[in-house]
C-alpha positions, 0 to 999 in steps of 0.5 A: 423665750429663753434657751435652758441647755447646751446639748451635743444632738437635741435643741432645748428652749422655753417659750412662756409655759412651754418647753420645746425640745428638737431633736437637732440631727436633720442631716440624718433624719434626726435618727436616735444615736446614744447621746441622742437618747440619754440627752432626751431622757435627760432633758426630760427629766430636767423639765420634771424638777422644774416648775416654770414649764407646764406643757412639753413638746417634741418635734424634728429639726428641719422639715422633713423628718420628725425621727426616723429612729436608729441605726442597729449598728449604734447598738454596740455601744456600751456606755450603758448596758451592752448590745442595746440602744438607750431608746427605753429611758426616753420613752419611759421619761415620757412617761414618768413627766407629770407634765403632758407632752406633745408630738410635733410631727414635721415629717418622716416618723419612721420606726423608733421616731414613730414610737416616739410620737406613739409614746406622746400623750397627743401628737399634732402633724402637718399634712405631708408627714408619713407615718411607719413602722419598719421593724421586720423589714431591717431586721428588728421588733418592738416588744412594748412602747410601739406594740401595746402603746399603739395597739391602745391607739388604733385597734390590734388588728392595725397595729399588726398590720402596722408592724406586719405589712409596714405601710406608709401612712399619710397624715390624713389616714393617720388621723383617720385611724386615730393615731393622730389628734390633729393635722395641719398644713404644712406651714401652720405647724409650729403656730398650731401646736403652741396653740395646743400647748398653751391651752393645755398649760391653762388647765390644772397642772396639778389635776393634768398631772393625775389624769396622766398618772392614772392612764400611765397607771395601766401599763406600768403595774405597780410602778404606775400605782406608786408614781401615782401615790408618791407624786400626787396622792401621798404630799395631800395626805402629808398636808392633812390634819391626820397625818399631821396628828399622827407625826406629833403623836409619834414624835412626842411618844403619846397616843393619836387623838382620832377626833383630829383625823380627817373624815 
């Protein structure tokens, strides 16, 4: 096991091929703050240049909230863009990681926290996590990550009940809907999901890596089809016979001979 960084509100370690990043605020229910946000996207992107890590996962600190997500009044902070909180660049951090992440549910997920384990590419919950949406009961909405992406999990007509009605659901119903890929008891949480992250991290990591690009590909436009090309599709090109040719060629200002290209 080996601890990897020193952060004010989030916990990072390393346990063989898979990172575990908490969100360490469990007095607050592990509510979204600024720093809360910039030290997840950074973490995040950390895993994304390394290569020791093959499978990342989120959970809560504590064991009764996974995150119950932010407060309106930390939306006046202005260290990045005024009047908003900093949520998007986790959740497109997610995204954007070659490497599949994993939702360790321990309690409450609870507006933006819901939307964080929404964002998730598999969520594992124990059996007395709750599981909601409150956005027009205090004042808020989500105009993407928790719309679309749960609308893609559970149908339209959930999703708007989800975000019209605000019901609080149980793991179990959770599952059921297909918001969730698994629920555990309680006390088998944190074994069961390092038995999920370490299967995965057995598979292909470079073929996880497209499978992921290409799902991410849909909602994203063009920036998912460039993510794509520029991190899977574009180094196997650069290694190949033609565009070896083809540099030389140019280089030595001569004419490519196409019986090296590849067919």
């Amino acid at each position: 096991m080996s601890d990897t960084g020193k952060y004010e509100t989030i916990l990072y370690r390393e346990e063989g091929p898979v990172g575990i990043l908490t969100l360490n605020r469990p007095h607050d229910g592990n509510m979204f703050t600024p720093t809360t946000c910039i030290e997840v996207r950074d973490c995040i992107e950390a895993v994304r240049r390394e290569t020791r890590t093959r499978v990342l996962v989120i959970t809560g600190a504590g064991d009764r909230f996974f995150c119950i997500g932010g407060r309106k009044e930390e939306m006046e902070d202005t260290r990045l863009y005024a009047g908003a909180m900093p949520t998007l660049e986790m959740y497109e951090a997610i995204e954007r990681l070659q490497k599949p992440v994993i939702a360790s549910v321990n309690g409450y997920a609870v507006g933006g926290g819901h939307v964080l384990h929404v964002v998730c590419d598999l969520t594992i919950a124990k059996e007395s996590a709750i599981f909601r949406q409150v956005g027009p009961m205090m004042g808020s909405f989500d105009g993407g990550y928790g719309t679309w992406y749960l609308e893609d999990l559970i149908g339209k007509k959930r999703a708007k009940e989800m975000w019209f009605r605000n019901p609080k659901i149980p793991a179990l119903e959770a599952f059921d809907m297909g918001l969730v890929n698994k629920v555990v008891p309680d006390a088998d949480l944190e074994r069961e999901t390092m038995a999920m992250a370490i299967e995965i991290s057995e598979r292909g990591s470079f073929a996880l890596a497209g499978i992921k690009a290409a799902f991410g590909a849909r909602h994203q436009g063009v920036g998912g089809l460039s993510r794509l090309s520029h991190d899977l599709m574009l180094p196997a090109y650069y290694a190949s016979e033609e565009a070896h040719e083809l540099s030389q060629a140019f280089e030595q200002r001569r004419k490519p001979d196409p019986l090296k290209f590849g067919h």
